[in-house]
N, C-alpha and C positions, 0 to 999 in steps of 0.2 A: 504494500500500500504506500503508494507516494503521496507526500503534501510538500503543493510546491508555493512560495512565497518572493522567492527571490525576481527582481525586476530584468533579468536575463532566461531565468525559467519560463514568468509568465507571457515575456515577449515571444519565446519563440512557441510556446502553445497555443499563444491567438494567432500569431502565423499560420502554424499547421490546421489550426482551424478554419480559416480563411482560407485556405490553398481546400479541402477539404468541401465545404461549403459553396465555393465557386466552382469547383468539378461536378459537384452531386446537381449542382444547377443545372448545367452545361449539358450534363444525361439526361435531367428530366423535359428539357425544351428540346432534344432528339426524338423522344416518342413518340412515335405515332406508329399505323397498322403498318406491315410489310417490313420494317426493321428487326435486324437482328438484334438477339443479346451476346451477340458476339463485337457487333460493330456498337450497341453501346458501353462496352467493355473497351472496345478500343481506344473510345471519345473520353473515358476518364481518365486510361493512363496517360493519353496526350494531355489531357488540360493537368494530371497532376504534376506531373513530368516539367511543365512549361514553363510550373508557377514553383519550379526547385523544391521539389518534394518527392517522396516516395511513395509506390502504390505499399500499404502497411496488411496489406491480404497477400499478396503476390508471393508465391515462394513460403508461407505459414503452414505450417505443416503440412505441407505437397500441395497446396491450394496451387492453380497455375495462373490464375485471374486477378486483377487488380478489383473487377465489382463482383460482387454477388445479383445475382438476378433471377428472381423467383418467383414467379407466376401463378397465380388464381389459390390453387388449393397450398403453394408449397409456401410456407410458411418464412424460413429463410435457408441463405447459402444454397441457393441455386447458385447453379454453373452454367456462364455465358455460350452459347454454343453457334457457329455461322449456319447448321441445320434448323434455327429456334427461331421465327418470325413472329412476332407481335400481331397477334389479331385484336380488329376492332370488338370492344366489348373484354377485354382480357383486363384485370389491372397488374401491373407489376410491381415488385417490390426492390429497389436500389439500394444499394448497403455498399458501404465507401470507408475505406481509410484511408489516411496518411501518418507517414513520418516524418518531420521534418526537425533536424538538429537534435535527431534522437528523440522527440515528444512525440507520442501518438494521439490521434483523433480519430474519432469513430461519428459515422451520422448515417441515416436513412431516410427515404419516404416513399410510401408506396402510393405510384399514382395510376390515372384511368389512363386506355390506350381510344382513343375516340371516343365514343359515346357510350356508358358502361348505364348497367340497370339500377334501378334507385335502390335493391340492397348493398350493393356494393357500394356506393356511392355514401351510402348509413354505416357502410361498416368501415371506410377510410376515415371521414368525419368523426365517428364514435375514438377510431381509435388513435385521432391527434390532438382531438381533445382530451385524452387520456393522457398523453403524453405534457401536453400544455399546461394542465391544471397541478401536474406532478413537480414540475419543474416549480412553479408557485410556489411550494412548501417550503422547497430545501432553504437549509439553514441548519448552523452547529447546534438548533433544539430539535431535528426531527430524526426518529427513529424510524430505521429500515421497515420496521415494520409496519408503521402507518405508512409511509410512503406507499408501501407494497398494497396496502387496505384500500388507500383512496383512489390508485389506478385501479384495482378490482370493479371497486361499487361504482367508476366512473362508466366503464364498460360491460359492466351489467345492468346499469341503469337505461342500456339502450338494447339489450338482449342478446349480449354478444358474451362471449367466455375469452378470458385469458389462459395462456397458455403455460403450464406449471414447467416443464421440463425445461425450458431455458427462459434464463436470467438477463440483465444487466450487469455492469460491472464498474470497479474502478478499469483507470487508466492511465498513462502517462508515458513512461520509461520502456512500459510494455504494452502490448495491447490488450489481456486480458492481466488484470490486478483485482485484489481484494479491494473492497468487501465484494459479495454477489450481491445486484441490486432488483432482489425480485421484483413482478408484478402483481403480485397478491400477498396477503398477512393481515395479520392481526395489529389494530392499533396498538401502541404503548407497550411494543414491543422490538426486540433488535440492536444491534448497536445503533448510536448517534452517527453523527457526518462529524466531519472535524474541520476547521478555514483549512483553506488551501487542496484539500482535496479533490480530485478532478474524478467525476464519474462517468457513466456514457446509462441514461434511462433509456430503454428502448423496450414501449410495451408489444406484443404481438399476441395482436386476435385474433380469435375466429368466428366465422357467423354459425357454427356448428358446437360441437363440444371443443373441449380443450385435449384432449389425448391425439398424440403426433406419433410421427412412425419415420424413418430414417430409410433413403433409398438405397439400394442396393449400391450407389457411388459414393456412398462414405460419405456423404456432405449433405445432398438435397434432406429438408427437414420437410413434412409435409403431414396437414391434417391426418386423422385417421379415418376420418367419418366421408373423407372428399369434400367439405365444406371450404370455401375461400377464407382466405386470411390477411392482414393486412401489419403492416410494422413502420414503426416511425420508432428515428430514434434522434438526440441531443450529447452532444460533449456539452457539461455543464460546470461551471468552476464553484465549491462551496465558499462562499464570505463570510465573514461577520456583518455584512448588510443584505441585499439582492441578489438574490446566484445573480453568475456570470453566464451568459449562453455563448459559449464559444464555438458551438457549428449553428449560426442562426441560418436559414432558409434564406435562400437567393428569389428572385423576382418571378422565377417559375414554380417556384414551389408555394408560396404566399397565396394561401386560398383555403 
């Protein structure tokens, strides 16, 4: 668990935020039907690349990809492929990292590919407002555990289920760090957040049940039930006043 403080730490973590944020933009204004997730996999390691960063997926335990991209029912860590075309009505899920000067960042969102059906549509919405209202919280009085409680009730308050088997995390130094930062628990319970600590909240739903199933390629995560899923996620800095959002949403994604 890294807490980072120093004004050379946090310059170069809102950099790689920034380089991060601007790429994950840059994918999601490529969208549309007939595109691959191969060539939007290409579009991020150029834009990270560009902006003197590193793809922080690429080469992570045999991952060969800079994006994840994940489609309808698969929850995350899809694998880009030039066989995978974007159909209209599909929504996809974009999952991005960087390194930059050694700091990692993590960010997502999963958007519509042309005109998608109004559950779907209920269940991205549900689940960035999930996301949104999570971030609100933090601060060195909240524990993991309410955290985890109020993205629960925030997405089931619109009839959707979160998803147990994978978590959030810290980050920094590394791309996955302690603490794990669930999306469901119990209030007034868990450890506290601490200043300076950098985490990555990223809820992921589903309009189905929450039990997932892993594909036979060692990565794709995907519903059990065949229900769509959706994922948004934030690098988020803890303060002793206002988190810090350090992957905010670029002009395509603002909606």
């Amino acid at each position: 668990m890294g807490v980072f403080t120093t004004a050379g730490e946090l310059a170069a973590i809102r950099t790689s935020g920034r380089i991060v944020s601007e790429a994950l933009d840059e994918v999601a204004a490529a969208v549309k039907p007939g595109v691959t997730t191969a060539a939007l996999d290409a579009i991020a390691e150029r834009a990270i690349v560009r902006r003197g960063g590193t793809p922080a997926f690429k080469g992570y335990r045999g991952f060969q990809h800079a994006l994840c991209t994940s489609m309808n029912d698969e929850v995350v860590h899809g694998i880009p492929s030039p066989q995978r075309a974007l159909q209209a009505g599909d929504i996809v899920g974009l999952d991005l990292g960087v390194i930059y000067q050694g700091f990692y960042t993590d960010h997502a969102a999963t958007v519509p590919v042309g005109e998608v059906d109004v559950a779907s549509q209920k269940l991205i919405a549900a689940s960035r407002e999930a996301l949104t209202e999570a971030i609100k919280l933090v601060s060195p009085s909240l524990q993991l555990g309410t955290l985890g409680a109020r993205i629960q009730a925030t997405v089931e308050r619109h009839g959707f289920a979160v998803v147990r088997d994978l978590v959030g995390h810290g980050l920094g130094r590394q791309l996955h760090e302690e603490p794990k930062i669930p999306n469901f628990g119990e209030e007034g319970t868990g450890a506290f957040l601490k200043p300076g600590m950098l985490i990555a909240i990223e809820p992921m739903v589903t309009a189905g049940k929450y039990p997932v199933q892993l594909d036979d390629d060692g990565w794709t995560v995907r519903t059990a039930d065949g229900s769509r899923s959706a994922h948004f996620e934030q690098t988020v800095l803890v303060t002793n006043g206002r988190p810090e959002i350090i992957t905010p949403y670029g002009p395509h994604l603002k909606h």
